[in-house]
C-alpha positions in Angstrom: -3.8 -2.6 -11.8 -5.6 -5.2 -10.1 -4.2 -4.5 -7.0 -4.3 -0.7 -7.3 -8.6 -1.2 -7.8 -8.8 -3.7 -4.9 -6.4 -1.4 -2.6 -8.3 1.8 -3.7 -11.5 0.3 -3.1 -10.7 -0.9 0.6 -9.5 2.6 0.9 -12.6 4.3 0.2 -13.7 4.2 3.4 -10.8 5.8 5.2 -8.9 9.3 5.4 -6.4 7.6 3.1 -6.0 7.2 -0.2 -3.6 5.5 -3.5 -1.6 8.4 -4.3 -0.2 7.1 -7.5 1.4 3.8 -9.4 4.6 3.2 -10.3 5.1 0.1 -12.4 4.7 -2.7 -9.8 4.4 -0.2 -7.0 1.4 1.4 -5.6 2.0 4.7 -3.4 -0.4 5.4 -1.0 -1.0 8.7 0.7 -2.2 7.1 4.4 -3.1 9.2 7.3 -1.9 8.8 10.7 -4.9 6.9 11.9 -4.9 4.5 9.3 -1.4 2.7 10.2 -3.1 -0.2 11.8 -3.8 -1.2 8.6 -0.4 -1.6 7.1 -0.2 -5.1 7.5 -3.3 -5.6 6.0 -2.3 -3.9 2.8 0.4 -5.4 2.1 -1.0 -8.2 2.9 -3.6 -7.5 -0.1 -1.4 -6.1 -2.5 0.7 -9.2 -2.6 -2.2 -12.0 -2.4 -2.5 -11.8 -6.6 -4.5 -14.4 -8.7 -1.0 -15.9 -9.7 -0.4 -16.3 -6.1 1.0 -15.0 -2.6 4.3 -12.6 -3.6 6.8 -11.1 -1.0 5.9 -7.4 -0.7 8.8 -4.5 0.3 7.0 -1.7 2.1 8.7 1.4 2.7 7.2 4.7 4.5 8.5 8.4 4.8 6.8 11.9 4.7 8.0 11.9 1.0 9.3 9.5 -2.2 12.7 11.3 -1.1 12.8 10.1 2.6 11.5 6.7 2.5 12.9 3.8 4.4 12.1 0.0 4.6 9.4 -1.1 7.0 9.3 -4.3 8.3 7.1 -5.3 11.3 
């Protein structure tokens, strides 16, 4: 949850938004002008207060036609 408030608060000043949480998962409903900051994101949601976690990204118009991003 942590990560959900800090990602939702960078957020506020975009067109995108954190759609929903999933467990350890945060879906986030970003708008095409907003993809420079993928690497930043991910960057933030794995920099935790327990330390720096590998992150799995994966984007798709919908939860049913997502892939894996890497960059």
């Amino acid at each position: 949850m942590d990560r959900f408030c800090k990602i939702s608060n960078f957020l506020r000043a975009t067109r995108s938004h954190v759609a929903f949480v999933v467990h350890d998962s945060v879906v986030i409903d970003l708008h095409k002008d907003d993809r420079r900051m993928i690497p930043e994101l991910v960057e933030m949601f794995g920099d935790t207060k327990l330390g720096k976690f590998k992150v799995n990204c994966s984007i798709g118009k919908n939860l049913g036609t997502m892939r894996e991003f890497s960059w």
